[in-house]
N, C-alpha and C positions, 0 to 999 in steps of 0.2 A: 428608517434605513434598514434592508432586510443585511443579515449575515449573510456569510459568505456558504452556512449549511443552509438557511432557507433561502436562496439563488437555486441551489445545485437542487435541493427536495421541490419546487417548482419546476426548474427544469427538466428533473426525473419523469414528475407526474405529468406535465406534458407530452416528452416522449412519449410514454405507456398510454397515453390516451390516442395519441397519434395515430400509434402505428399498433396499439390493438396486441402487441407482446406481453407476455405473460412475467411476474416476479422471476420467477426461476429460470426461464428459460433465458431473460438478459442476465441475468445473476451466471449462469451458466456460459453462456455465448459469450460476454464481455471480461469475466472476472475467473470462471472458471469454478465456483461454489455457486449452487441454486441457491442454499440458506442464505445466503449473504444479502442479497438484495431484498429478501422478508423483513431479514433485522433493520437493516436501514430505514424500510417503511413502517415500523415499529417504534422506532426511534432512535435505533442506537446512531449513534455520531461516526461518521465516515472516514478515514483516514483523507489527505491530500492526496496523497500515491493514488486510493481507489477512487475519488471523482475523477484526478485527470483523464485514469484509464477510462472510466464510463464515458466522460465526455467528449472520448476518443472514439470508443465504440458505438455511440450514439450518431457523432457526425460522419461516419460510415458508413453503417447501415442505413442512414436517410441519405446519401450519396449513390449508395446501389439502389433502392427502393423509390429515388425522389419521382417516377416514374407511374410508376405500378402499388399505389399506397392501398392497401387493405382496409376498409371500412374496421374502426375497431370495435371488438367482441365487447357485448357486456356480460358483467361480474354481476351474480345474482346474491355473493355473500355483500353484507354490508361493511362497509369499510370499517378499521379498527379505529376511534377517536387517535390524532398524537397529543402527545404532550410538549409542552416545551425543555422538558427534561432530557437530556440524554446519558446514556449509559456512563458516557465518559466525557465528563463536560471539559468545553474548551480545546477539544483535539480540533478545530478548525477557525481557531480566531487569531490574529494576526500576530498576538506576541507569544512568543515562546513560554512553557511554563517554568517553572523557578527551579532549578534542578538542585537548590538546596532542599526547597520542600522534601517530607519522605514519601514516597509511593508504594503500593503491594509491590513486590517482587512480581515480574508478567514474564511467564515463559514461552516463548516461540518455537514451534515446529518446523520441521525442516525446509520445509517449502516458503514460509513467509521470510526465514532466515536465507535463502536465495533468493529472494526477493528484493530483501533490502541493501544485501550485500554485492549484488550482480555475479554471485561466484556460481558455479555448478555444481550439485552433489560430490562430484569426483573432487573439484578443487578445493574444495570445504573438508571433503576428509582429507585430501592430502596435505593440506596448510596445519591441521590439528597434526598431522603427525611429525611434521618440521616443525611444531610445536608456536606456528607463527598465527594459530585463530582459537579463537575460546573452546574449551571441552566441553562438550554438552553435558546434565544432568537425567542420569538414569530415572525416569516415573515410569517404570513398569519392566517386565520382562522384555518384551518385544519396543519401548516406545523410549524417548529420549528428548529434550527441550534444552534451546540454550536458551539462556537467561539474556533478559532485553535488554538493559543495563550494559550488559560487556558486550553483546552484538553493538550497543551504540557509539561505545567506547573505540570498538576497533574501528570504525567506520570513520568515526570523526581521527580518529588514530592516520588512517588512510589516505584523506583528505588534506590534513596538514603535510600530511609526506609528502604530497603530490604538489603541495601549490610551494614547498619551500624551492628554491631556486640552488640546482648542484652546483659546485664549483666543479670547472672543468681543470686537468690535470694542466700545469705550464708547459708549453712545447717551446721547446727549440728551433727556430725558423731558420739559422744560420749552419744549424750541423756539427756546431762545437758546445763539447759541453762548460 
């Protein structure tokens, strides 16, 4: 029975044989990082978030193209062996990991931090300064990371706010208090 990561690296490597697209240029097209789709064919383990997106932008673009399909190019480098190893095992297997375990401390940049959050630049500094979303951590002059951990924290934070049910305020139907 294959995983649900060798599903999606089959189904990768199909696309790419398909339709004759380059690592970087779907890494780019679809995700928005060319590196990104190198490391995956490398090995590194994928987030859920980035297959859905691939296999969004995948049934797309053979929706425009299902048409007019390009004979694909061949790669004169030799392909890199994978390993069954991944960088971060278990980021795609059904059970959640154990959040008592301890993990490194992983810091996020701002872009994947609106990713996960749905917020915008603007709303992300403006919630930090009503002081209602995590402070980021200065790593450098120019450059800043919030920690993954409290992004996940607000998020589940969020969620439970959202699914509790308000009590609505008693009204008076008759007029008299």
């Amino acid at each position: 029975m294959e995983t649900l990561e060798q599903q999606f690296r089959s189904q990768l490597d199909a696309f790419v044989e398909r339709t004759g697209i380059g690592l970087a240029t779907l890494g780019r097209k679809a995700l928005g990082d060319p590196n990104l789709m190198r490391q995956i064919a490398r090995g590194r383990s994928p987030t859920l978030r980035t297959v859905d997106r691939m296999l969004q932008f995948m049934a797309a673009y053979e929706r425009e193209r299902h048409c007019a399909r390009d004979p694909p190019r061949r790669r004169h480098r030799r392909p890199k062996p994978r390993t069954n190893r991944t960088r971060r095992p278990g980021t795609m297997t059904k059970r959640p990991r154990n959040p008592n375990t301890t993990s490194p401390t992983r810091l996020l940049r701002r872009p994947e931090v609106e990713a996960r959050t749905g917020l915008s630049r603007s709303s992300i500094y403006q919630r930090m300064a009503e002081g209602r979303f995590p402070r980021p951590v200065p790593l450098g002059e120019h450059a800043v990371g919030w920690i993954e951990s409290e992004i996940e924290e607000w998020v589940r934070k969020r969620v439970s706010a959202g699914r509790t049910p308000k009590k609505a305020a008693p009204t008076n139907h008759h007029g008299k208090d």
